[in-house]
C-alpha positions in Angstrom: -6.1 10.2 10.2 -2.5 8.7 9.4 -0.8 9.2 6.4 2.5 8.4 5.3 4.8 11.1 3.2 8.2 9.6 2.2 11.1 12.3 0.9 14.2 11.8 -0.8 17.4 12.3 0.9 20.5 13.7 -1.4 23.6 12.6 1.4 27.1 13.2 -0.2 28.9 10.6 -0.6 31.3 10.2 2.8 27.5 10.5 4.3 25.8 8.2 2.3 28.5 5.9 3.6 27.7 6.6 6.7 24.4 5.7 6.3 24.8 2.7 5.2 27.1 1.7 7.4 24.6 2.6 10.3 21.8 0.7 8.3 23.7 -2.2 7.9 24.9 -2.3 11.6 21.2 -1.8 13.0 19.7 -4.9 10.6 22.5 -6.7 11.9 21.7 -6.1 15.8 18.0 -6.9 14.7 19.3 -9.9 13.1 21.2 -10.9 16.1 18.6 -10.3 18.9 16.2 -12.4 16.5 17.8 -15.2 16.7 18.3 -14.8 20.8 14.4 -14.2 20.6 14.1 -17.6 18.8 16.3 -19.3 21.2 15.2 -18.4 24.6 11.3 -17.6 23.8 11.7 -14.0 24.3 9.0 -12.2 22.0 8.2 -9.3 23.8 10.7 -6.0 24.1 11.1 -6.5 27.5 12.0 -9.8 28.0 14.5 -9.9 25.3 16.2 -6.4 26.2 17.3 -8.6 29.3 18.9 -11.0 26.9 20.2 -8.8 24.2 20.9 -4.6 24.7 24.2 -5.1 26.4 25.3 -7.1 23.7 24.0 -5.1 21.1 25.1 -1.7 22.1 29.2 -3.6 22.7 29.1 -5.3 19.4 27.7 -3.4 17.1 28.9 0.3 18.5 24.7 1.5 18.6 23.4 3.9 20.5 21.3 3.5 23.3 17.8 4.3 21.3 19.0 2.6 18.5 19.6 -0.7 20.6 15.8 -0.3 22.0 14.6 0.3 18.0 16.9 -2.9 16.7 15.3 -5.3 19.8 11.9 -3.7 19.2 12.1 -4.3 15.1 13.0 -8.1 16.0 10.2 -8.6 18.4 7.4 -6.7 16.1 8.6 -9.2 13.4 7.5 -12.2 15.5 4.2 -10.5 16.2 3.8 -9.9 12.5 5.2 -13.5 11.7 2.7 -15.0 14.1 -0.6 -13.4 12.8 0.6 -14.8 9.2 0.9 -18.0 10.1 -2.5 -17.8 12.0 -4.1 -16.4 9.2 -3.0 -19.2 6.9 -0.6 -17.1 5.2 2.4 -20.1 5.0 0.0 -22.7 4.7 -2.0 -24.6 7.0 0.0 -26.1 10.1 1.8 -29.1 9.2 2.9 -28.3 5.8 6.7 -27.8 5.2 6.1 -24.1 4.1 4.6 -23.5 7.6 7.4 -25.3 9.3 9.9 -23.5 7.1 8.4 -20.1 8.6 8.0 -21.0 12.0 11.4 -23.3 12.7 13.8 -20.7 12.2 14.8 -17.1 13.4 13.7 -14.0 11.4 16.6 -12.7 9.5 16.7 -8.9 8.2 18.2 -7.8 4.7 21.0 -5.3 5.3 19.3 -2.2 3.2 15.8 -3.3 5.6 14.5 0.0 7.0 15.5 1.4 10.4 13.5 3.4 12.4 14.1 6.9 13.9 12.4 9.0 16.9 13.3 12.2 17.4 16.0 11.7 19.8 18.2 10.3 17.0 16.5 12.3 13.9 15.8 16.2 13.7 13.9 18.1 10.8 15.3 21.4 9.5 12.3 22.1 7.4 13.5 26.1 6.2 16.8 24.7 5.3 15.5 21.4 3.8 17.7 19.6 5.7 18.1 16.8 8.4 20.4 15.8 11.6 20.5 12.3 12.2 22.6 9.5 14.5 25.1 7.3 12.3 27.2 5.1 14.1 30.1 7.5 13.0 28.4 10.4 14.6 25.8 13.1 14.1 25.5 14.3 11.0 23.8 17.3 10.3 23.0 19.2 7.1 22.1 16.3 5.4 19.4 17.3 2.4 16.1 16.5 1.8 13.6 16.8 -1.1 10.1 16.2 -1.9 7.5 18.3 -3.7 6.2 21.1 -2.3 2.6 19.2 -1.2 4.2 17.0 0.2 6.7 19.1 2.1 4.2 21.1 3.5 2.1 18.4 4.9 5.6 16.6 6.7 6.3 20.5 8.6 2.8 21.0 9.5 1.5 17.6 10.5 5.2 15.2 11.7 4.1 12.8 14.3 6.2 10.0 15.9 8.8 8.2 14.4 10.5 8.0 10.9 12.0 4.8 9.0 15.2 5.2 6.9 15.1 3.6 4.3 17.9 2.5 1.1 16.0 1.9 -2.2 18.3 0.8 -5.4 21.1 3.3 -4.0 18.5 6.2 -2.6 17.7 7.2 0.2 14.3 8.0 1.3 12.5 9.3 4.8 9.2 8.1 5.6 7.4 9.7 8.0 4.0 9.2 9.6 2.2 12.3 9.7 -1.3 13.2 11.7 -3.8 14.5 9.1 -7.4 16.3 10.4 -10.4 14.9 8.7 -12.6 17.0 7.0 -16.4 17.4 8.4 -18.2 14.3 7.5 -21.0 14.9 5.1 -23.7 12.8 7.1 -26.4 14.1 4.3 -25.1 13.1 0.8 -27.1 13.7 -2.5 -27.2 9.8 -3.2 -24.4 7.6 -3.8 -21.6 7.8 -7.2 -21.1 4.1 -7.5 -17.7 2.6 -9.0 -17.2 -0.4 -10.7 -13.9 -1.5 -10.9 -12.4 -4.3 -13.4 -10.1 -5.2 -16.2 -10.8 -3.6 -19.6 -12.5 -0.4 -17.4 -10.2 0.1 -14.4 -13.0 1.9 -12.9 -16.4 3.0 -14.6 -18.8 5.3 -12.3 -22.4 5.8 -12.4 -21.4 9.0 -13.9 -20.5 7.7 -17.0 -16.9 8.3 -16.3 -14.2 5.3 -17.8 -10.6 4.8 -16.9 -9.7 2.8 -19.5 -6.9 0.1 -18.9 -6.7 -1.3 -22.3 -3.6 0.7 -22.7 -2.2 -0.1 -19.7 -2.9 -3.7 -19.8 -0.8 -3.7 -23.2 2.3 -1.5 -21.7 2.2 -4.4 -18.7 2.2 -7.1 -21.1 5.1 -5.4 -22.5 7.1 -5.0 -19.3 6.4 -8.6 -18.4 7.6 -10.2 -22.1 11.2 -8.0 -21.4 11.2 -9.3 -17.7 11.2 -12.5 -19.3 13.4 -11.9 -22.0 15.4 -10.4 -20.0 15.5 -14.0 -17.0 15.9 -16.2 -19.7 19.5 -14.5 -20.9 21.0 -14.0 -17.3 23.9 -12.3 -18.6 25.2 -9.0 -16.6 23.9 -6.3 -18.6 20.3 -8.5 -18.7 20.9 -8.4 -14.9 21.8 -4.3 -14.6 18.8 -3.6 -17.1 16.3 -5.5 -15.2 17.2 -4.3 -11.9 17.2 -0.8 -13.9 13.5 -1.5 -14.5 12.4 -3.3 -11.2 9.6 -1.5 -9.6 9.0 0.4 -12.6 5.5 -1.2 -13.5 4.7 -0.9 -9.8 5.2 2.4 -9.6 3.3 3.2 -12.9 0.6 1.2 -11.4 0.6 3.7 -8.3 0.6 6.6 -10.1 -2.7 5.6 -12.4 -4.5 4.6 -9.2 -3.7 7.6 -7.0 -4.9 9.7 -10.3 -8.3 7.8 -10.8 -9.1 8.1 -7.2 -8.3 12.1 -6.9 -11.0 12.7 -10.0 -13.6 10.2 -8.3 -13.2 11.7 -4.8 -13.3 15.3 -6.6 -16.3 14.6 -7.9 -18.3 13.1 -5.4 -16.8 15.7 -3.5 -18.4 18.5 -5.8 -21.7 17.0 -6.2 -22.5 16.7 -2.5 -22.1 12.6 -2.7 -21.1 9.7 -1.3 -18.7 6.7 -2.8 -19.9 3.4 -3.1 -17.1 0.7 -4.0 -17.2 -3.1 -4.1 -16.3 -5.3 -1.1 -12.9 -6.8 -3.0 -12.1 -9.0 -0.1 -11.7 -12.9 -2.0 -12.0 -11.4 -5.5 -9.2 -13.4 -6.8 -10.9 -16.6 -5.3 -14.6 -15.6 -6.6 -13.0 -14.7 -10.0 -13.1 -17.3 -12.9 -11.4 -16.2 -15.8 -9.3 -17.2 -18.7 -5.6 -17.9 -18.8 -4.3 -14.4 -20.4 -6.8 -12.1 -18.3 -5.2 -14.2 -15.0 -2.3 -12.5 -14.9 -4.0 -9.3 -15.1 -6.4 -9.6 -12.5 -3.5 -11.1 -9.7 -0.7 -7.9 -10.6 -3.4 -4.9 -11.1 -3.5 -3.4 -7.5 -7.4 -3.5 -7.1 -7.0 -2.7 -3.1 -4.5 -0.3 -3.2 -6.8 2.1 -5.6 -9.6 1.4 -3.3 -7.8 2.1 -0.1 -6.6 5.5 -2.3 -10.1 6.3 -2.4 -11.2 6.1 1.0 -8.4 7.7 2.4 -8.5 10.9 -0.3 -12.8 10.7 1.0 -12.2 10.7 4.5 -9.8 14.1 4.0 -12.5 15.7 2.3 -15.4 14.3 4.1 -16.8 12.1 1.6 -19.0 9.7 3.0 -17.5 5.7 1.8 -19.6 2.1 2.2 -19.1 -0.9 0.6 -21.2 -3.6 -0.9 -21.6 -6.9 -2.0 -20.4 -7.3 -5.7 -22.9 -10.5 -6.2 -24.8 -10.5 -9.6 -24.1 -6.0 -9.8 -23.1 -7.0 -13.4 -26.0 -9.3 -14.5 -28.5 -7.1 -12.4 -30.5 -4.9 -14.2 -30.2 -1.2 -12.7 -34.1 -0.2 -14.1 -35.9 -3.3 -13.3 -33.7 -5.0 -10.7 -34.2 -8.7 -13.0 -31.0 -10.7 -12.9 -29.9 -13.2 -15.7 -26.3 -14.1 -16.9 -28.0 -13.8 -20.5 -28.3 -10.2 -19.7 -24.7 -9.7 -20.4 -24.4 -11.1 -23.8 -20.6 -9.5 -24.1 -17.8 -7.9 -22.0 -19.2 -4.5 -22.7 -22.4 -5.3 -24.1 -25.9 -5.3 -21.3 -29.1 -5.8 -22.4 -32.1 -6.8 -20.1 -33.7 -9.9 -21.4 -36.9 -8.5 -19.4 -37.8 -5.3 -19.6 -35.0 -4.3 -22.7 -32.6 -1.8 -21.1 -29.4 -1.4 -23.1 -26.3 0.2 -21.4 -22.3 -0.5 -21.3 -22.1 -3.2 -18.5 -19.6 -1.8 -16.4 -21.9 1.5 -16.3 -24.8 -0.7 -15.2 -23.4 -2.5 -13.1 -21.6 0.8 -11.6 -25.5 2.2 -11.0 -26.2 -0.9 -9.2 -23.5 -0.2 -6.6 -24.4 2.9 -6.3 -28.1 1.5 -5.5 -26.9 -0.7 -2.8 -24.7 1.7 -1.2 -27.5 4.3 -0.9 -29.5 1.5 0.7 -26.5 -0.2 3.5 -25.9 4.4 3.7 -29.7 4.5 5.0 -29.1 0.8 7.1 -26.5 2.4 9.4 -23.4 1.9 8.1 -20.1 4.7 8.4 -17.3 5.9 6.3 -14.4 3.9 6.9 -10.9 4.0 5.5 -6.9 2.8 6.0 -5.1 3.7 9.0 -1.8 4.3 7.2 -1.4 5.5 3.4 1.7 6.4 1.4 0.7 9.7 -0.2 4.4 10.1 -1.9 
């Protein structure tokens, strides 16, 4: 299993420059060979490395696996570029956003990351430092941080390359790292469903809730002083919003990495699978009121279930997914469904057979019913490729 671990590097400052001098050299090679790629049809590494890596390694003073990694970077942009626009991400064919995306070269941003094999980049892991290629030379001795989890997890399990990367003046590391699975519990003790919404981030069968009431209001918050802070476009508006960009994103991260370690945990501990919701067209399926729309299109819904699976594959917690249809006006002890059922947000009371419950802890036993059953029809654990752990 793949996971991603990124670490802080603490350059001085004639390194630093350095850096970005190198980053800004490579995104400009990319930049470059993209637009050759573009003009004489040459998507694949190959072809354009005929066209473009004695050019790039003259102009631009990069070394030879540098070159390969700028030409590469350009032609996995057009690979990426081209399942987007098949998959109706610009807009359906025709439409000047698609023709906007597909008429013109891909361009990099100078800080865009760069990425590092380990001819050009070597890991000191005792002395918590790095060597790495610059265009101005080796330099070695350059620091890195991280905490100690996360440390021990880049020495022990470093595979493949690493992407350099220049985030509001930092620099980070991110490395892909090769992480055994733990033994797949193909006998679990039922299924702990988890409901996941709005008011409840997540509610389990359990009777666990992580409430997002408060978090919804610190969010409203941060978006009123995003706007605040637009509508006066003066410079300190500008240095205070770039101060806080991210922020709320990162917050929302932190939340979502902590609900999933305490649902894993406990499945975990009670012999258990996980049974989530299939989010895939939620936004679309959703109908909801003006204020709650924002909510439901910012909160990161996927990210805290891809958070899950990947924390229940490392543990061997069994994961399957099933169809949200009707789980909140279904009743969990007599199976009747009826939009009366749910007379309020919180509020579910069978019109049938009289079963009273909060709804998002009914609705939770109801995935936990269908998961049991698509568990028993054949269906296997299943999670991300890649994750960002840090």
């Amino acid at each position: 299993m793949k996971l991603v671990v990124r670490v802080k590097l603490l350059p001085t400052p004639v390194q630093a420059a350095a850096l970005e001098a190198t980053l800004h050299a490579c995104n400009q090679a990319a930049t470059w060979a993209a637009g050759v790629a573009f003009e004489e049809n040459a998507r694949r590494p190959l072809e354009l490395r005929k066209h473009a890596y004695a050019e790039v390694r003259v102009r631009w003073g990069l070394g030879a696996q540098a070159a390969q990694h700028a030409i590469k970077k350009s032609c996995d942009a057009y690979t990426t570029l081209k399942a987007n626009l098949r998959n109706g991400r610009y807009g359906r064919p025709g439409t000047k956003r698609h023709a906007r995306a597909s008429g013109k070269p891909v361009v990099f941003r100078p800080e865009a990351a760069q990425p590092y094999d380990d001819r050009m980049l070597s890991w000191q892991h005792q002395a918590r430092t790095v060597s790495i290629w610059t265009t101005a030379g080796r330099l070695k001795g350059v620091r890195f941080t991280g905490q100690a989890e996360q440390v021990e997890v880049l020495a022990a399990h470093r595979q493949g390359e690493s992407d350099l990367v220049c985030q509001g003046g930092k620099w980070f590391l991110i490395a892909t790292c090769e992480i055994p699975e733990g033994d797949l519990n193909t006998h679990p003790d039922g299924f702990l469903g988890v409901d996941l919404g709005i008011v409840n981030i997540a509610a389990t069968s359990d009777g666990a809730r992580h409430c997002g009431r408060r978090i919804n209001r610190k969010r409203e918050q941060d978006r009123k002083l995003r706007s605040k802070l637009q509508k006066k476009n003066t410079k300190s508006a500008k240095r205070r919003a770039k101060k806080y960009a991210g922020k709320e994103a990162r917050r929302a991260k932190d939340i979502n990495h902590k609900i999933s370690k305490r649902i894993v945990a406990e499945a975990e501990r009670t012999g258990r699978g996980i049974a989530l919701e299939t989010l895939t067209g939620i936004r679309e399926r959703a109908r909801l009121r003006k204020p709650q729309r924002t909510t439901l299109h910012s909160w990161p819904f996927a990210q805290l279930g891809s958070f899950i699976a990947y924390k229940a594959k490392r543990a061997g917690v069994p994961v399957v997914y099933v169809d949200p249809a009707y789980t909140s006006q279904e009743c969990s002890k007599c199976h009747h469904i009826a939009r009366g059922n749910r007379p309020a947000q919180a509020v579910f009371s069978c019109r049938v057979c009289g079963f009273v419950e909060h709804a998002d802890h009914n609705a939770s036993h109801n995935i936990a019913h269908r998961g049991w059953y698509v568990w028993v029809c054949g269906a296997q654990s299943t999670a991300p490729g890649l994750t960002l752990i840090a």
